[in-house]
C-alpha positions in Angstrom: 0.0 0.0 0.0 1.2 3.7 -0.6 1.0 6.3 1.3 0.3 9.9 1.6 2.7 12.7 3.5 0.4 15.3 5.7 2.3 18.3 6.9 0.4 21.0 8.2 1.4 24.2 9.7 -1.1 25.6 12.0 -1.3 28.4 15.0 0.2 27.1 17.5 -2.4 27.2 20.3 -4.7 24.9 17.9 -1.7 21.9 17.8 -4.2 19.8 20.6 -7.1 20.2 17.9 -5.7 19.3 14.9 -3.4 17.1 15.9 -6.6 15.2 17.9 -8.3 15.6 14.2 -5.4 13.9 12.1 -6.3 10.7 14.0 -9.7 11.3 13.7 -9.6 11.5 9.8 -7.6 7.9 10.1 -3.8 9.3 11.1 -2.3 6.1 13.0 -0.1 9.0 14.9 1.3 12.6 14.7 4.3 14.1 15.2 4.6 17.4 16.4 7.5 19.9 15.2 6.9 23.0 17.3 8.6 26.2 16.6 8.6 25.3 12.9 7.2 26.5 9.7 6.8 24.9 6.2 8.6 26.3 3.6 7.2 26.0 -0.1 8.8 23.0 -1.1 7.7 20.9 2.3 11.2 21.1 4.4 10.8 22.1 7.8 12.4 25.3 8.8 13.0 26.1 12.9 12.1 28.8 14.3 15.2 30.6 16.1 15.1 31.1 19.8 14.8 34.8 19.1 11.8 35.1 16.9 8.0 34.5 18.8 7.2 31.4 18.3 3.8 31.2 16.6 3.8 28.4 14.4 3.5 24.1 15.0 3.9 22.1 11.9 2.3 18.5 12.4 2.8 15.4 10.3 0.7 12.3 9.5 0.0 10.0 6.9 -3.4 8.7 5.1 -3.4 5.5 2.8 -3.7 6.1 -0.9 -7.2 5.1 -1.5 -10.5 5.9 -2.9 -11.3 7.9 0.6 -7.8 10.1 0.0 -9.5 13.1 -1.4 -12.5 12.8 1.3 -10.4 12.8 3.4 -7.5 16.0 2.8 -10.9 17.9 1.8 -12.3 17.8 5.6 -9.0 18.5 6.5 -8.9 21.4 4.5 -12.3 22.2 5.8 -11.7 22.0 9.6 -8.6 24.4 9.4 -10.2 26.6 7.7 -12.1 27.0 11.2 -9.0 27.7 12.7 -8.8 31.5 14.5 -6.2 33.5 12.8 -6.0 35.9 15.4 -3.5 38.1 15.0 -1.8 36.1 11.9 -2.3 37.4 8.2 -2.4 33.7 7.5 -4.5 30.7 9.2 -2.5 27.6 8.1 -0.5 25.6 5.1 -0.6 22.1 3.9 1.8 20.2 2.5 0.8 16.6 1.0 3.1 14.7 -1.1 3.3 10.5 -2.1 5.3 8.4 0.3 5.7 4.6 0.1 4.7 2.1 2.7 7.7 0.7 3.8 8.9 5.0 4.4 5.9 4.9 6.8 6.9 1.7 8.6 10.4 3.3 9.2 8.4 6.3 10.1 6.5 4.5 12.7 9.5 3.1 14.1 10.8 6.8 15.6 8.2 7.2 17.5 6.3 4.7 18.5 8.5 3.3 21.6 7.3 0.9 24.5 4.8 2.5 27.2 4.0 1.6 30.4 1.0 2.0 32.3 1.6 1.8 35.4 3.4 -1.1 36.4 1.3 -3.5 35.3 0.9 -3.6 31.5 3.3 -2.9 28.6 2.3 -1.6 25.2 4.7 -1.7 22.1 4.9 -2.5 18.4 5.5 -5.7 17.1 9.5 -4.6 15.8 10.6 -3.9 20.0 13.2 -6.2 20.9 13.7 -5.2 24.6 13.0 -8.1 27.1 10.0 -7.8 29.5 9.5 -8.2 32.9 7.9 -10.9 33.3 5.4 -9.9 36.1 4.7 -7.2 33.7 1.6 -7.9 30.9 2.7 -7.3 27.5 0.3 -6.0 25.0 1.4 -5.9 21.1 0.1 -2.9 19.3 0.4 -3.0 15.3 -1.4 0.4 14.7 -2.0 0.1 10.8 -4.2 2.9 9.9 -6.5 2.9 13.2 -6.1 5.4 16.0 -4.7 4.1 19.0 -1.1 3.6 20.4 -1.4 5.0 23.4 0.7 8.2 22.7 -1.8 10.4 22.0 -3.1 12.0 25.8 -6.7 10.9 25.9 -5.7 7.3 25.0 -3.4 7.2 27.3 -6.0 8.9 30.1 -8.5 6.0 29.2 -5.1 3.1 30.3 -4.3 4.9 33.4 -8.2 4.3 34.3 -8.2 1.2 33.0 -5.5 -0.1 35.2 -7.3 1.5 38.0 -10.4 0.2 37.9 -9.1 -3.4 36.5 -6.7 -3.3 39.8 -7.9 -6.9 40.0 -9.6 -9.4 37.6 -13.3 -8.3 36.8 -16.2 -10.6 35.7 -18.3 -9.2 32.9 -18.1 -8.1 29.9 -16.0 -4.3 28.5 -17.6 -2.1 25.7 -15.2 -0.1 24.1 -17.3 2.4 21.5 -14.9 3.7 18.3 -12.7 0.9 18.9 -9.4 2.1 16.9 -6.9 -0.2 17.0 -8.3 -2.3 19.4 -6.2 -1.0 22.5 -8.5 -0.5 24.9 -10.5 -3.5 24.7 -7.1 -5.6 24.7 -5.7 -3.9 27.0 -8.6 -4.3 29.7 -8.1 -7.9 28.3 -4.6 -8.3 29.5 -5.8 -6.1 33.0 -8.3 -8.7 34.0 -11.7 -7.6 32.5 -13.2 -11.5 31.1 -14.6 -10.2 27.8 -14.8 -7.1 25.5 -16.9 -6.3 22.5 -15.1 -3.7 20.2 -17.4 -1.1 17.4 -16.1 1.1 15.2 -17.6 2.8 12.3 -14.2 2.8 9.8 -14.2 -1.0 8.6 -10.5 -0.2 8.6 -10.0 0.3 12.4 -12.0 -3.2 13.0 -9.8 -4.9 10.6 -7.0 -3.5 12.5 -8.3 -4.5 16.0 -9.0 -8.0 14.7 -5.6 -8.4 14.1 -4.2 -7.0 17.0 -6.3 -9.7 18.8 -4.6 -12.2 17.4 -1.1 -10.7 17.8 -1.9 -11.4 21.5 -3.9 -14.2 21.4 -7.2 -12.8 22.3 -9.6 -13.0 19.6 -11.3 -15.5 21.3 -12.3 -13.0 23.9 -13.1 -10.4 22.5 -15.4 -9.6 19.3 -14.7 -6.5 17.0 -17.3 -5.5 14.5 -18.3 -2.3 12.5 -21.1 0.3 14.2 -22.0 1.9 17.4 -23.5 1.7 20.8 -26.4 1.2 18.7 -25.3 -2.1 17.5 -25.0 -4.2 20.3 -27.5 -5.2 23.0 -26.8 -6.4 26.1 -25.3 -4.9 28.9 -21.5 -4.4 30.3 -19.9 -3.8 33.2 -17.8 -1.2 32.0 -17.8 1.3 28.5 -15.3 3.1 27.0 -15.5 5.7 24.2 -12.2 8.2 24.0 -14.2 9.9 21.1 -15.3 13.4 20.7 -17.4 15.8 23.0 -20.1 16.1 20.0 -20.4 11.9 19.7 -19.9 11.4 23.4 -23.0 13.8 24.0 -25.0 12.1 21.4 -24.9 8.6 22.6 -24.8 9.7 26.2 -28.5 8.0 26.7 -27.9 4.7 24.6 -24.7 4.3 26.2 -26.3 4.7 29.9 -29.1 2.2 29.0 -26.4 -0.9 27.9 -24.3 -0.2 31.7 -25.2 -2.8 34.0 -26.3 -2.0 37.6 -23.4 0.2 39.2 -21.3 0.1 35.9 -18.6 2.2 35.0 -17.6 4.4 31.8 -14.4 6.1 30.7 -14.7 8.6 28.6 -12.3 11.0 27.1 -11.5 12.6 24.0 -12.7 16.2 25.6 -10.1 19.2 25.9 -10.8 20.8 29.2 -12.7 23.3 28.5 -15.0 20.7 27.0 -15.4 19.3 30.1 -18.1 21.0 31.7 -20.5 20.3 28.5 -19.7 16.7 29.2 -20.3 16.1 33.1 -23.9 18.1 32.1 -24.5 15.7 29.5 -23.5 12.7 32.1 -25.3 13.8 34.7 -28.6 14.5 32.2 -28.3 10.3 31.3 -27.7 9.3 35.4 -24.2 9.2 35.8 -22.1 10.1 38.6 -18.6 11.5 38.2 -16.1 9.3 40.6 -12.8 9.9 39.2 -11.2 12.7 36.8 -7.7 12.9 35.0 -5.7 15.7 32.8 -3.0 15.3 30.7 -1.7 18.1 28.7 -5.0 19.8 28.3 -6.9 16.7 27.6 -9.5 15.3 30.3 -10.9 12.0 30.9 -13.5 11.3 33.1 -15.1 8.0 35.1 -18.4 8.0 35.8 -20.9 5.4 37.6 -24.3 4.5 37.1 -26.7 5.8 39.5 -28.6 2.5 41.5 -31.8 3.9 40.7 -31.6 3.7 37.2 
């Protein structure tokens, strides 16, 4: 499969956002250059230490496929919603053709082992370091999906994880937009018995599906394309590291599949998208127990309330 080079230069208070949409648009990671601008022929050019800094120039990577242009086109769309402020000019992009195996080698900079607490250990397939072996290992091949861990809110919704999962835990784990898969595995490896997986890129599923069988989970957990509209039943604890505007939306449907005193992560929110989202949890009967921040991005826990 080819590839195809993102660089855009953006103000850089908006770096959270836009990085945050990258991955959303189907990014497997970004890489942040701050203090740098894009000069006309792609090349990064740093910002000296005497100039203001007011540029961030961020880099991902889409496949080369029929949902290319779809996708560089919302791109192109969202930053044009970017503030210019006090700059004549709100952003650049830069695409250009890059080949697989360039993106591999990419991947490979950046995408180190991480530790969550001292219990579980994500990295890609290519790390060679030895493991504890009291430590659980989880093997993370991102492909195209969102979800390595690096990004803040994913790495919020872990920290929880391995928290709540302190010990093992009957029932079953709902994680909603599903990614790569490493939520659901990695409340696999924490102690949670089953997980069910949705996502509404086909990609992301095909990449969870074979994450689980990297580690030797797919047969417990199940991966398929959708929503929290598409499974029935109900779990003992949901994830969704999505967006304020989803995470609001299916705040009801979400509520009604949480068993008696359930729990939900959810995350994806910067913080001052956090109020909007303990109104909308508190509207569908859920109680905020716990609350982290990590560079600006916030993920709550909340618990059902025992009279729903």
């Amino acid at each position: 499969m080819e590839w195809w080079d993102i660089y855009a230069q953006v103000p850089e208070g908006m770096t959270d956002a836009v990085s945050a949409y990258l991955q959303h648009l189907g990014s497997s990671g970004v890489v942040i250059h701050e203090r740098t601008v894009l000069s006309p022929d792609g090349t990064l050019d740093v910002v000296g230490p005497g100039e203001t800094a007011r540029w961030t120039v961020l880099y991902a990577a889409f496949p080369l496929d029929d949902s290319l242009a779809t996708r560089v086109c919302a791109l192109q769309q969202f930053l044009d919603t970017l503030p210019k402020g006090l700059l004549h000019q709100a952003w650049k992009l830069y695409c250009r053709l890059l080949q697989e195996h360039d993106y591999l080698t990419q991947w490979q900079h950046f995408f180190h082992p991480l530790y969550i607490g001292t219990r579980l250990v994500i990295h890609p397939p290519w790390e060679t370091t030895t493991f504890s072996s009291d430590v659980a290992r989880l093997v993370l091949d991102p492909g195209q999906a969102f979800g390595t861990g690096l990004h803040p809110s994913t790495h919020l919704c872990l920290t929880l994880l391995a928290q709540r999962l302190s010990r093992p835990q009957a029932g079953r784990l709902l994680d909603v937009g599903c990614g790569s898969g490493i939520l659901s595995l990695a409340a696999l490896k924490l102690g949670m018995e089953t997980a069910v997986g949705v996502d509404i890129d086909a990609q992301a599923v095909a990449v969870a599906e074979r994450n689980a069988m990297l580690n030797s989970l797919q047969e417990r957990v199940q991966f398929q394309p959708g929503s929290v509209e598409s499974v029935s039943g109900q779990f003992a604890l949901i994830t969704a590291n999505i967006y304020l505007g989803p995470l609001v939306d299916m705040m009801v449907p979400l509520v009604e599949r949480l068993a008696p005193q359930g729990r939900v992560i959810l995350a994806g929110i910067l913080a001052h998208q956090e109020l909007a989202l303990r109104a909308a949890m508190q509207t569908a009967g859920l109680n905020v127990r716990h609350r982290l921040e990590e560079d600006g991005w916030v993920a709550l826990e909340g618990e059902k309330a025992q009279h729903l």
